[in-house]
N, C-alpha and C positions, 0 to 999 in steps of 0.2 A: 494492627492486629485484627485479627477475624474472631467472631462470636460465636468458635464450635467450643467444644472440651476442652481440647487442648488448644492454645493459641496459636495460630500461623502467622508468618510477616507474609503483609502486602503494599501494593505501591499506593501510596496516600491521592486520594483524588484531586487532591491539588499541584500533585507533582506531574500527573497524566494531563491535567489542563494545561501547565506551563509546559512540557513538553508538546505537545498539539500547536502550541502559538511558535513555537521554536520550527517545528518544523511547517506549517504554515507559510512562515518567513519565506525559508527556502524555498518552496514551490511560489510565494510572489515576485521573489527575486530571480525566478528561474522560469522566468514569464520570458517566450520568447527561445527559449535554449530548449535544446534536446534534453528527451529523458535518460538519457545516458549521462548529462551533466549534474542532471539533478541527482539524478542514485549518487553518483562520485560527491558529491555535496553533502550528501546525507547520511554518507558513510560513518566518518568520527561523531556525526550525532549519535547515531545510532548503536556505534562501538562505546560509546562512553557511557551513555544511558544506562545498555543492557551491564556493562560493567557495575554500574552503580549500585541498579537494581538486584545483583545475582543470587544474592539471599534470599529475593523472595520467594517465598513457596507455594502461592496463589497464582498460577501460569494463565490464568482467563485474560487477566490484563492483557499480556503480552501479544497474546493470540489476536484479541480485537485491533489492536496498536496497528497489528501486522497485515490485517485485513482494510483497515482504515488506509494505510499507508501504498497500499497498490491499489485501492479503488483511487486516491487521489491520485495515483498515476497514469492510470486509466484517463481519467477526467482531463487530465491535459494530452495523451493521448488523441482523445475527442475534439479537444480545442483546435489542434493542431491543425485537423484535415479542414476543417471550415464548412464544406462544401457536401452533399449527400453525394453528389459522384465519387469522389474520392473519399468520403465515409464507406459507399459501396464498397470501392475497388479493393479498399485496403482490409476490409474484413475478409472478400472473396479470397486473396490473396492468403489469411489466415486459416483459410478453410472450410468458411461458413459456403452455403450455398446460395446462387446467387438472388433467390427470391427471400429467404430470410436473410440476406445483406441488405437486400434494398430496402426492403419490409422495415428494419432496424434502422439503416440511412435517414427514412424518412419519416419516423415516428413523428415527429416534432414535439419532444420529451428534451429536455434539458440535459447537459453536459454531465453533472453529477445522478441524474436517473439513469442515463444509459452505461455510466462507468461502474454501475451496482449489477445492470441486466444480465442476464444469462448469454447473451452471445457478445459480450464484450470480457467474458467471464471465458468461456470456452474459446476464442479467438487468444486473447491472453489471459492463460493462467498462470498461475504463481511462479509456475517455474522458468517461465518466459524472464521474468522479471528479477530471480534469480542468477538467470545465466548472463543476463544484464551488470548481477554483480551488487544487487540490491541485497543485504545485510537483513536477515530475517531472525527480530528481535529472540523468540521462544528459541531456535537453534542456540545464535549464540551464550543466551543464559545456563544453557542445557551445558554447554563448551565450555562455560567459566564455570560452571558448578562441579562440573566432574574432573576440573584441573586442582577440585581446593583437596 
């Protein structure tokens, strides 16, 4: 419960940590595989959670959950290419230009700092990741709630 007036339900921070480690899992285990395996893997996580959760009335959780869950896509994303040439080529290919491609290739900024930056942000945005088929917790609670 939240400490306005009236009371709201929200997701207990221990259930957001044990969820985190759950999916954590899946992106260790998905070391190696496309992110197309990984979304399909994270799917009934993600469907059951947001199921669980649908009462809540606190939707902040959700939102970070959501943004947390595609920067770590990102991030393996980044692992993937290995290489600043093909860190280049694959951003260009997104539609950055090619001097803030390279410029970004060759930061030498770590995996999780560039899966947060602005052109790994604007190369893939949300909806990239969407069409991928990635399960965007705040929607589907919005889904289960307006079915009850």
């Amino acid at each position: 419960m939240t400490m306005h007036k009236s009371g709201r339900l929200k997701v207990a921070a221990g259930s957001v940590r044990r969820f985190k480690e759950k999916v954590r899992e899946v992106f260790r285990v998905g070391r190696g595989r496309s992110v197309v395996w990984i979304i399909e893997t994270l799917g009934p996580l993600l469907r059951g959670w947001a199921g669980y959760f649908r009462l809540s009335e606190v939707k902040g959780v959700f939102d970070e959950l959501d943004s947390w869950i595609r920067r770590k896509l990102r991030c393996v994303l980044w692992r993937h290419w290995k290489r600043s040439y093909t860190r280049s080529r694959n951003l260009m290919k997104r539609g950055l230009s090619e001097v803030r491609s390279w410029v970004s290739a060759t930061n030498n900024r770590g995996p999780w700092w560039n899966a947060g930056s602005s052109h790994m942000n604007q190369a893939y945005p949300a909806r990239y990741f969407t069409r991928l088929g990635l399960l965007s917790l705040q929607q589907e609670r919005r889904r289960l709630q307006s079915i009850r």
